[in-house]
N, C-alpha and C positions, 0 to 999 in steps of 0.2 A: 337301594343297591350300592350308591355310593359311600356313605354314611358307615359300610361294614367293610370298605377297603381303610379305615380310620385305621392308623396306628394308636399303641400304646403312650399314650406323651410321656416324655423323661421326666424321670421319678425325682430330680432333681429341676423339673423346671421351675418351680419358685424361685428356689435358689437365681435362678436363668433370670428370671422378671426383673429380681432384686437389683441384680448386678447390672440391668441395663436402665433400669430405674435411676439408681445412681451415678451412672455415670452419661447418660441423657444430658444433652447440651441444649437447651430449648431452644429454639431460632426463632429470631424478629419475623412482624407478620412478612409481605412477600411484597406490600405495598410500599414498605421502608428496604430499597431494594440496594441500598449505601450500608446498612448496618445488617443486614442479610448476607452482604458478600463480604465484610469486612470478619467475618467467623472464619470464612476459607484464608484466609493472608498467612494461615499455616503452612498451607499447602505451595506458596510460591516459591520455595525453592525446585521445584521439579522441572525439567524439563516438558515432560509431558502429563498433562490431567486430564485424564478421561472421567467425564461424565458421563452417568447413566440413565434408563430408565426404568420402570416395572412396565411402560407400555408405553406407545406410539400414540398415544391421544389422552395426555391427562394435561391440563394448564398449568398445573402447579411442578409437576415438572420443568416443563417449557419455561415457566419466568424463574424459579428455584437457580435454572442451568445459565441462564439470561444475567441473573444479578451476578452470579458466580465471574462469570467467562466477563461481564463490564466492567468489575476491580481487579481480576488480574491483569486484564488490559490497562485499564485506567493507572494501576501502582505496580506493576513488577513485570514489566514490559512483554509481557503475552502477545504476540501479534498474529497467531493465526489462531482459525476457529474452523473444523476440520470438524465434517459433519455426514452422519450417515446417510448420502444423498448423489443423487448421479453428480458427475462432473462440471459434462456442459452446463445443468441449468445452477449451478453453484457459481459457477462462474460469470454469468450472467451478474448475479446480483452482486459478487466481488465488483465486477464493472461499475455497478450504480453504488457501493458505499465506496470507493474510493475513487468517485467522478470520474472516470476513465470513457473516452468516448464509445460510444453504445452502439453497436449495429441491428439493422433493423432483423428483426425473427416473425414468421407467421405467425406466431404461438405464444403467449405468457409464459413465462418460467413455471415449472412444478405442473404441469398436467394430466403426467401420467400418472394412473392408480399408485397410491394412494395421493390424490392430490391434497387433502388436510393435515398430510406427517409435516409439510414445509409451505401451506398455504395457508396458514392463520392467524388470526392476530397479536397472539403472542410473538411469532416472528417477529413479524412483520415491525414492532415495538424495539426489540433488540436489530436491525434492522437501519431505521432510522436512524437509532442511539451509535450508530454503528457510523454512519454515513457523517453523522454532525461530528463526532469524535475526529474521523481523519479529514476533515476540512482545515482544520486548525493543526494537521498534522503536516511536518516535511514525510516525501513519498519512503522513505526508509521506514519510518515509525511509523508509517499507518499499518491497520489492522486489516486483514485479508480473511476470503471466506473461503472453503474450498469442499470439493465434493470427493469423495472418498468409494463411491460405489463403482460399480460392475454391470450395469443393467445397458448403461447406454450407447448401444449396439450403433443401430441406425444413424443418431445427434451427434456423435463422436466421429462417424465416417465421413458425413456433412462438415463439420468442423474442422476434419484434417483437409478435405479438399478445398474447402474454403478458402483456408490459410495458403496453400502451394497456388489455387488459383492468383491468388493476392501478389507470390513473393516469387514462382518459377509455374510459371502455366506449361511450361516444357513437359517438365516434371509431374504437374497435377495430371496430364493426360496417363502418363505412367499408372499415376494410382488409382487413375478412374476402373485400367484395365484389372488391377490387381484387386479392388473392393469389388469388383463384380462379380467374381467366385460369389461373393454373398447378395447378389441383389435381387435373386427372388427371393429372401430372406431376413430381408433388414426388417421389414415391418413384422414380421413373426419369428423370430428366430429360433423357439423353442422348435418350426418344422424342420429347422437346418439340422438341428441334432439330431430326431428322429430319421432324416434322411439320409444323415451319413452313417447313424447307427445297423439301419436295415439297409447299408449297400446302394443304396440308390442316388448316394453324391459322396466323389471324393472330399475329402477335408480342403481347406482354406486353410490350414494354417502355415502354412508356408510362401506364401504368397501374403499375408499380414507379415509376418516376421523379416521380411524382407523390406516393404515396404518401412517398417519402424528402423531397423535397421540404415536405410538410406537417408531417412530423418536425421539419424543420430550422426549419422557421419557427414550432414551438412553442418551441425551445427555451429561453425564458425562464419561460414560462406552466411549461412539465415539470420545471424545475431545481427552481423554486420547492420543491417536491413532497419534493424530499430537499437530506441536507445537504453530500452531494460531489457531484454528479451524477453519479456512478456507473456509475447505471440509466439515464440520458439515454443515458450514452455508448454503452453497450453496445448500447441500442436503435438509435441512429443508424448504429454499426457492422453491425450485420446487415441492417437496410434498405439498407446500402450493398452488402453481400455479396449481398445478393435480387436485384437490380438488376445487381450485374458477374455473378452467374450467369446470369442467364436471358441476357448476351450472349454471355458463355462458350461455352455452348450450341447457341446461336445460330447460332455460327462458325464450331465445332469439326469440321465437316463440310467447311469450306471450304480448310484445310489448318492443321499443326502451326502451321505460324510465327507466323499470327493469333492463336491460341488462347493457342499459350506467351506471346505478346506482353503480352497480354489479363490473362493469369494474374501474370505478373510485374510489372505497371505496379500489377494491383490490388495484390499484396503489400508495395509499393513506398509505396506510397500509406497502404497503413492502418498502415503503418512510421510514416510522417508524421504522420498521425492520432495516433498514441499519444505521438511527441517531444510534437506541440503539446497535446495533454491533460494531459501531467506538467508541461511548462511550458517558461521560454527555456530553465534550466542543466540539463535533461534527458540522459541518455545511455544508449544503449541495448546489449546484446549481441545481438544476430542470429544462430540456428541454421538452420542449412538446407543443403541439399546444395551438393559444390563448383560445380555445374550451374546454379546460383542465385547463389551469393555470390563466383563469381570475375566479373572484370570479361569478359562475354560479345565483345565487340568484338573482343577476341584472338584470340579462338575461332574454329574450324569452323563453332557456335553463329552468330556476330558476321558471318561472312562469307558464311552465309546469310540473315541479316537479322532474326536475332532478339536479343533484347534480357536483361536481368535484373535483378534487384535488387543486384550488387555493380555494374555498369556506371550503373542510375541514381544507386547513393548514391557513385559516384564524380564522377558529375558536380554532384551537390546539393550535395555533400558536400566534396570535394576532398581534400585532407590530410586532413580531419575522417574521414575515413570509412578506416578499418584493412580488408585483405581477408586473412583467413588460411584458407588450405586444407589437405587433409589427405589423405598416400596411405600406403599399402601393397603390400605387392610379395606375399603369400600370406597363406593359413588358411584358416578357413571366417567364413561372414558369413549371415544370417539372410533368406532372401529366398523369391520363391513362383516357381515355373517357368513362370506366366502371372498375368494379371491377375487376381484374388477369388480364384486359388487357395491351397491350405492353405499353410501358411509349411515350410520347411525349412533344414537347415542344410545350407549347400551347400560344397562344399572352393573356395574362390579360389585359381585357377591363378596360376603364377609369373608375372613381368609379362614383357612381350613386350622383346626385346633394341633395339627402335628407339623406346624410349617413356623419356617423363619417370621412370616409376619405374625403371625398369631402373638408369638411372648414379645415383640414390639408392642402389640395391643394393648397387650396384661399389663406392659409395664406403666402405660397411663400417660402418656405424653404425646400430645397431640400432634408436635410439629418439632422435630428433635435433631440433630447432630452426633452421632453415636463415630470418634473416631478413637481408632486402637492402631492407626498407621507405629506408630513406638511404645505401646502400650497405652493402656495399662493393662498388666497380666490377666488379670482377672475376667475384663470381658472379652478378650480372646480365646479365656477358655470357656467362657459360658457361650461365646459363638461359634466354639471347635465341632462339636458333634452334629450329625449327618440330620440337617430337616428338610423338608420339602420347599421350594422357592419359587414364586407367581412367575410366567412371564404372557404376556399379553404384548401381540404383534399389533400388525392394521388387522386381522382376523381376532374375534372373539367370540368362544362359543359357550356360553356359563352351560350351556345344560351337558355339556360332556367336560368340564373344565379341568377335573381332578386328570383325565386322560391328555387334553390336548395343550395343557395349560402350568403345569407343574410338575418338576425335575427335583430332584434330590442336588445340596450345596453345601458344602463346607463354607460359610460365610465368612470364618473369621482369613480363610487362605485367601476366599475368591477375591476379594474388594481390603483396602485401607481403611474406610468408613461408609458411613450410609445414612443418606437424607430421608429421615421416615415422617411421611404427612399418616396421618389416618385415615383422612376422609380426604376425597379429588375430585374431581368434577371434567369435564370433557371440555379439550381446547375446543377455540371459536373460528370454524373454519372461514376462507375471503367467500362470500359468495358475489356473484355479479353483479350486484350493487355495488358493495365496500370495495372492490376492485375498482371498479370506473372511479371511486371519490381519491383513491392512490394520488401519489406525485407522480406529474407527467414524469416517466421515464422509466418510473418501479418496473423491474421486471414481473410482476403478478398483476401487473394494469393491463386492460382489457381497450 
């Protein structure tokens, strides 16, 4: 059945192999992780590099974006690393790579489904590398971690009252009243939407937007309090996540496009947030799926109407803003066979003969560097015409994959360049062993 929704391949794709043949940059293995990233030193003049993925569970991703994101740090003063991941538990581990004192949480960082996207040991590795870098660093020049998602409802409300308990307990009684609009809510909140959608609860948003609002207008009285603002920031960030949640939610009933819109404008935004808290000469690396960091507009994505974070910081941004993607044509990749279910490792089928990765394949290069960011003419027009492009989330379903798994892409618009392995293999998630052997303090120690 599948097999006869094939398209015609372009009659010109030899032609297509040749040109990517040629101009294929091969890249050092991934274990020489000094001369792996020392390829990218092109790209530092940018303000912002967003790295990509073809999936949420391939290793060679994960270390590929690891060596990248350690030499721009390391040579062309990179200091944040802004990643597609709730906030709170980002923040956490910002805590532990720049030794900042810890407070105690019930819970390890990364727990909620998907707990393998930011629980494995390829982290875990850039991580460390992470932690021993800004030891040797004055507090300006260390590197920071930060979370960029929407999801976290509940952690974010905890977080904000935490912090008011800490600095005006007056005040926090205030906002206890005002987060209660949502407290039969926080542990599910997808029933908050359903409930305000069918009538059955006024919205909360006005009662957030208030509450953020009074944040922001202390924020000279709360700075006072400490001697980075730190704690300001982090508090004002999750007031602001409290707030894009509960519209999140709101929406998300009302169809995809809203909601992805919603999700990405917030990631976009607290991207912004963190350039302007480090300051003017700020630069940032961006992790996140290529579904996210290529420029949307191109896309199947773009020509339904929805938007992202590589399409706004192309427009913020301009030249300043690098987009680098990343595919693979097979292996296995670490994904769940439905939404909160358990993780597996699942084999990634060959790529389909009418798609982007396919004349990657033909062209024969196992492990490659393909960048057209200023040319060369040539393979921006052998990657101008319309093919099909993977994306694989934490869900993978190879038996419907052509349906739930692949968009149409103008590659040479979507992305600057593109990191092509062939073959990948599934990251190594923490299980409860390797967690207990962590350093006392790892936010993923058990």
């Amino acid at each position: 059945m599948e097999n006869a929704m094939f398209r015609t391949r372009d009659p010109l794709c030899e032609d297509v192999v040749a040109t990517i043949r040629t101009h294929a940059e091969p890249l050092p293995p991934l274990d020489d992780a000094e001369a792996f990233g020392r390829l990218f030193d092109r790209f530092a003049d940018a303000k912002v590099v967003l790295l990509g993925e073809a999936t949420h569970g391939t290793s060679e991703f994960y270390r590929a974006r690891s060596a990248i994101t350690r030499r721009l740090i390391e040579r062309h003063g990179f200091r944040i690393v802004a990643v597609e991941a709730d906030w709170p538990d980002a923040a956490r581990i910002d805590t532990y790579i720049r030794g900042r004192p810890a407070r105690d949480h019930a819970e390890p960082a990364f727990t909620r489904f998907p707990t393998w996207m930011w629980r494995n040991q390829e982290v875990v590795e850039l991580l460390e590398w992470l932690r021993a870098y800004n030891e040797g660093q004055a507090t300006r020049h260390q590197a920071e971690f930060r979370g960029l998602d929407i999801y976290s409802l509940h952690a974010s409300i905890r977080e904000v009252l935490g912090y008011l308990d800490r600095v005006d307990p007056a005040t926090a009684s205030d906002a206890r009243g005002r987060y209660g609009c949502l407290s039969p809510w926080q542990s599910d909140p997808a029933r908050y939407g359903r409930a305000v959608l069918s009538g059955q609860k006024r919205p909360c948003d006005q009662a957030l937007l208030t509450q953020l609002q009074e944040l922001l207008a202390k924020r000279i009285e709360y700075s006072r309090a400490e001697a980075d603002g730190e704690s300001y920031f982090d508090a004002v960030q999750n007031a602001r996540i409290v707030n894009a949640a509960e519209h999140y939610y709101r929406i998300m009933y009302e169809g995809s496009t809203e909601s992805w819109n919603l999700r990405d404008r917030h990631m976009f935004d607290t991207l912004r947030h963190v350039l302007d808290h480090r300051g003017d000469d700020a630069k940032a690396v961006v992790w996140a799926h290529n579904s996210h960091i290529g420029n949307a507009s191109v896309t199947a994505m773009g020509w339904q109407g929805e938007f992202n974070i590589g399409e706004l910081c192309r427009v913020a941004f301009q030249e300043d803003a690098v987009l680098i993607g990343f595919g693979t044509d097979r292996g296995t990749v670490a994904a769940a066979s439905d939404w909160g279910e358990p993780m597996e490792v699942k084999t990634v089928r060959p790529s389909r003969p009418d798609s982007h990765e396919r004349v990657f394949l033909d062209a024969g290069v196992p492990c490659a560097l393909l960048d057209w960011r200023e040319g060369p003419d040539d393979l921006r027009e052998a990657l101008f015409p319309r093919r099909l492009e993977r994306a694989i989330g934490v869900v993978y379903r190879p038996e419907t994959e052509f349906y739930s798994h692949y968009f149409e892409a103008v590659l040479a618009e979507q992305f600057d360049a593109l990191v092509w392995f062939e073959e990948t293999r599934a990251v190594t998630p923490i299980d409860a062993g390797a967690a207990s052997a962590l350093p006392v303090g790892h936010p993923f120690r058990r």
